[in-house]
Structures are given as C-alpha cells and as structure tokens.
N, C-alpha and C positions, 0 to 999 in steps of 0.2 A: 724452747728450741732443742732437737735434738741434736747432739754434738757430736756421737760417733761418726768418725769419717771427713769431717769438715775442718778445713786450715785454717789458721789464726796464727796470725803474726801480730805479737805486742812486741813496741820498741822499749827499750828501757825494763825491760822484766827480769832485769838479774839482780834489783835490791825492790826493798822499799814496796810501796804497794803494784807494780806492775809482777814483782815475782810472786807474789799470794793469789796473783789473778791468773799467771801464765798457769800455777799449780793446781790451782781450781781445776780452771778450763780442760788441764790435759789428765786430771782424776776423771773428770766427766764423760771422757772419751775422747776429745778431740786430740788434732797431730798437732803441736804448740811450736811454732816459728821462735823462740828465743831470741831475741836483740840484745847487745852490751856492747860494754867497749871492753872487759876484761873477761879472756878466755877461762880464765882459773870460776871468776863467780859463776860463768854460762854453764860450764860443766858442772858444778854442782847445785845447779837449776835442773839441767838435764836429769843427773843420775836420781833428784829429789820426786822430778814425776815418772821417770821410768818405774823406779820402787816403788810406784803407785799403780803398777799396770798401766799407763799414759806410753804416748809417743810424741817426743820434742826432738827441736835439732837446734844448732844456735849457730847465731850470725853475728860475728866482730864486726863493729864498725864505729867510727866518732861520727855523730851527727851532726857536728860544727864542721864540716865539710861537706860543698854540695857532691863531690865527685865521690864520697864515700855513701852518701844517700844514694845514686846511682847505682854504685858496687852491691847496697841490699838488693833495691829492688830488681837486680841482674840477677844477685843471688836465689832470690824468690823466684822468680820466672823460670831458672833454672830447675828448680829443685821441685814445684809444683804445677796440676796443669789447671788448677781452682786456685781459689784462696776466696771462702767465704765472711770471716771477718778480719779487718783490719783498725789496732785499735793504737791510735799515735799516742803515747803516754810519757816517751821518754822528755825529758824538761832539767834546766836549769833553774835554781831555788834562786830566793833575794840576797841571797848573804853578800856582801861587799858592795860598796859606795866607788871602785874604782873602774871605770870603763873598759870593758874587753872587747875582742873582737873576734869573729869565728876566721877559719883558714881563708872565707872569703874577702875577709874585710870587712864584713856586718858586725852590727852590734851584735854581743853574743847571743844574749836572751832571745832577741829577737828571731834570730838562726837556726837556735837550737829548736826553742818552744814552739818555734811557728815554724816559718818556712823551712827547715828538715820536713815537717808533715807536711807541708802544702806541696813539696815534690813530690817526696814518698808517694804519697795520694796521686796525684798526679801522673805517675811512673805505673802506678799500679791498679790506675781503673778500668783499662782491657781488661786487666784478669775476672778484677771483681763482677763486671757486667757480667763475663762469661759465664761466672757462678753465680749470678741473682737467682733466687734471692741472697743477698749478701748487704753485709752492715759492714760501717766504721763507725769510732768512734773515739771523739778527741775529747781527750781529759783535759779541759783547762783550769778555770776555777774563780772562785766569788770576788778573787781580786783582780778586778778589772781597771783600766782607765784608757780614755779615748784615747786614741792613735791620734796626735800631732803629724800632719799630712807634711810637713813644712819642715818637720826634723825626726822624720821616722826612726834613724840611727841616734835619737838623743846625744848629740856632739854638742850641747847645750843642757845645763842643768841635770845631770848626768845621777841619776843614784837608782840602786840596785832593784831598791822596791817598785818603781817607776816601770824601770825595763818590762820587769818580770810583771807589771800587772798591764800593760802595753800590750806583751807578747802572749800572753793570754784572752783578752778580749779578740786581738787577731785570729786568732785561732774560731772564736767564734760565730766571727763576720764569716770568715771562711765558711763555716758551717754551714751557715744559714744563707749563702752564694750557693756553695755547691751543691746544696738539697734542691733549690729550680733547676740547677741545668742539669741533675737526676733525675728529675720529673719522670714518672711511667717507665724508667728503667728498671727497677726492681732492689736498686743498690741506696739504701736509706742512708745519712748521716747525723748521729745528733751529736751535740756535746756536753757534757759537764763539769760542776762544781766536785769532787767527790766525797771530798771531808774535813775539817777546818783541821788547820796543823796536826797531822796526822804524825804520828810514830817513826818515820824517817828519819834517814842522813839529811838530806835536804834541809828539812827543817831543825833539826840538832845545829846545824851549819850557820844555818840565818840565827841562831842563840835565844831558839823562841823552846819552851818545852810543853811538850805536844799536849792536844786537847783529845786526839781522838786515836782510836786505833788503825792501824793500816787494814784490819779486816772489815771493817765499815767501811772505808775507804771501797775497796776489793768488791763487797756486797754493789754498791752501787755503782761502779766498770760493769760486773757481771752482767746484773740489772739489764745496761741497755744494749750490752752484745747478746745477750739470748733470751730477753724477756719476749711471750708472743704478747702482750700487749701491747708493744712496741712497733707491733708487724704491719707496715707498709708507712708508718710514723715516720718524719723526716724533717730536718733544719730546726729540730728543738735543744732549750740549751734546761739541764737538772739542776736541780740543787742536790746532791746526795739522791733519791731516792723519789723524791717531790720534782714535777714539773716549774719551771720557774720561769725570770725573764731577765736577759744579761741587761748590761748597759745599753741605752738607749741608742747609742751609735751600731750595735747589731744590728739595727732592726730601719739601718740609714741607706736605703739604697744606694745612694750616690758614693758614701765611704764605701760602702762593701765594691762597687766598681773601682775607685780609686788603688783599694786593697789589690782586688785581683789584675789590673794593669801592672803594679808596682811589682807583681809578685812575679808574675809571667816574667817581666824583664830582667827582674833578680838573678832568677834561675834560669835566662838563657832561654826561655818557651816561647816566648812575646813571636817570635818568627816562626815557629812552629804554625802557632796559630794562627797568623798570616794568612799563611800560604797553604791552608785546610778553605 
C-alpha cells in the first residue's frame, strides 16, 4: 500500500512496539497520529520521525477513561478530514494479581485493552468509511480465554493473567462482529497475535524476559495495515505473520452479540443505536 499522504492513528505508540510501528509507518510517508499518556515520550516520538523526513503529531490521553477516549477521537476529527488506518494497540500487560479498575469502574484490562478500542472504533468509523479504502487493526494476542458472560468484570477469582487474556479474546470477537457489519464498505478489520513476549515494559513488568523482539512484533502490525494481500480481507485474526484461528468463542455468534450488546451499554451507545 502506498502510504504517502494517508493518516494513521496508533494508540499506544510512544513505547514498546506501537512506537517502532508509528516510526516505520511515518519513514514510509505517512502523517503518524501518535497516542500516549506522556507528552515528554510523544515528543520524542514526534522529533524521531520528523528526523526521518515523516510527519506525526501526538495526542495525550489515558485510555482507562471513556470520556478521554472521546477527547481522541474529537481530537482526530478535528485535526483530519481521512483517517485511513486505525490501528488500537495501546493495552495493559498481566503483571499484578490485585483488581483495578478504569475511571469508569470497569475492570481495568478490560477497559483499556478492549473497550477503549471498541469506542475509539466506534467514534471513528464516519471517518474511516469516508476514506475507504481504509483498515483497522487490533493488536491482541495468542493469550486468549473465553469471556465469562456472568462475571465479565471478574469480581470473582480475580488474577491478572485472566483479565489480560479475557480482554484480548474481546478484542477479537469484536473483530470478527465488526468485519459483517462492514461488509461492502471498503473499511476491512482484522486482528492479531504479534509476537510472544516481546522486548517491552509491559512484559519486563509481568517479570517474564522476552522471547522476541519488538521489530518482529512491528514487521507483523505493519504486515496487516499495508499489506495488498490483505486488500478487501476482513474479520481475520494472525499469528505474527501466518493467518491463524483465535479461541473458539470468536467464532460464536451468539457471544459475539452478547459482547456487542454489553459493549454499546458500557459506553453509553446502546441508545444511540435505538433510536437509528
């Protein structure tokens, strides 16, 4: 895919593998959206692809708030009149066995890894339509475990790995929900695995040391935002670089509706939808 000229907003690209990816993409030609929660890392994301001939801009915001998920996608709309790729990346690791909670009252993982994207996305598929062809593309990953319908907020049995591999199969179902109701619009979604304990904070944190590099990682993000192989492909979930098949509750119509009811109400859409 050609990239000069094309917007791309990754969330989470001021460490770790979303910043190798934002840095790629904006050497390639693209205008790079920057997301973080600290202005100090964003700026020198920024000044890293300018020095590269790139054009980036960056966006503050904590993604454990819906109202600051909002604030992006106000920001985006503001500042663009496309946006051809959107790629949700930013995420909370397993590290800690102690329950948290986002600004909303969600369990945090859940909040951040999932529904932050499933607004965002939401917030932001006027635009992407407008520019189809146009991709997203959620990072989740090989750790998955079926969404408990009955205790979604895990306020029972509570441990960090759980969350984090909850909040990642969500992300999936998601995916593979919102590739039908894209159908013939021109706006693909898939998702992936990217690289098993990658070179990151995240993973430094959870006290695992790493198997892989964060540019392997980055190689396959790149992969399904601008591969043409990929071109009119939708609701698939990778392995790294290999086409794959998440948990078997992706691929559960009835959880994926369940998912998207819950989700709409979460975030306050559920009436939206209504009354469309």
């Amino acid at each position: 895919m050609e990239l000069k000229d094309k917007t791309i907003l990754i969330t989470g690209s001021t460490d770790g593998v979303g910043r190798v990816v934002a840095q790629r993409l904006g050497a390639a030609g693209a205008r790079v959206l920057v997301h973080g929660r600290d202005p100090t890392r964003g700026k020198a994301v920024i000044a890293t692809i300018e020095a590269d001939g790139g054009k980036a801009e960056f966006l503050a915001a904590d993604l454990a708030s819906l109202a600051e998920v909002r604030r992006v996608a106000e920001a985006v709309r503001a500042r663009t009149s496309s946006l051809d790729i959107l790629i949700n990346n930013a995420g909370v690791g397993t590290a800690g066995d102690k329950r948290q909670t986002s600004a909303d009252g969600h369990e945090l993982r859940f909040a951040v890894n999932y529904l932050a994207g499933f607004l965002l996305t939401s917030e932001l598929l006027p635009l992407l339509r407008d520019s189809a062809p146009a991709r997203i593309v959620n990072v989740a990953s090989a750790g998955q475990q079926a969404i408990d319908f009955g205790d979604v907020m895990l306020t029972h049995g509570y441990s960090g790995v759980r969350a984090y591999c909850q909040s990642k199969l969500a992300q999936i179902l998601f995916t593979v929900d919102l590739a039908e109701q894209l159908k013939d619009t021109g706006v693909t979604v898939n998702a992936l695995h990217p690289a098993s304990y990658m070179d990151t904070t995240m993973v430094r944190q959870a006290g695992v040391t790493p198997w892989s590099s964060v540019e392997t990682g980055a190689d396959a993000i790149v992969n399904l935002a601008t591969s043409s192989a990929l071109e009119g492909r939708s609701g698939l979930y990778f392995d790294g670089l290999r086409e794959s098949r998440a948990d078997a509750q992706a691929y559960d119509a009835g959880a994926r509706q369940k998912l998207r009811s819950l989700s709409l109400d979460l975030v306050g859409l559920a009436q939206t939808k209504e009354q469309h």
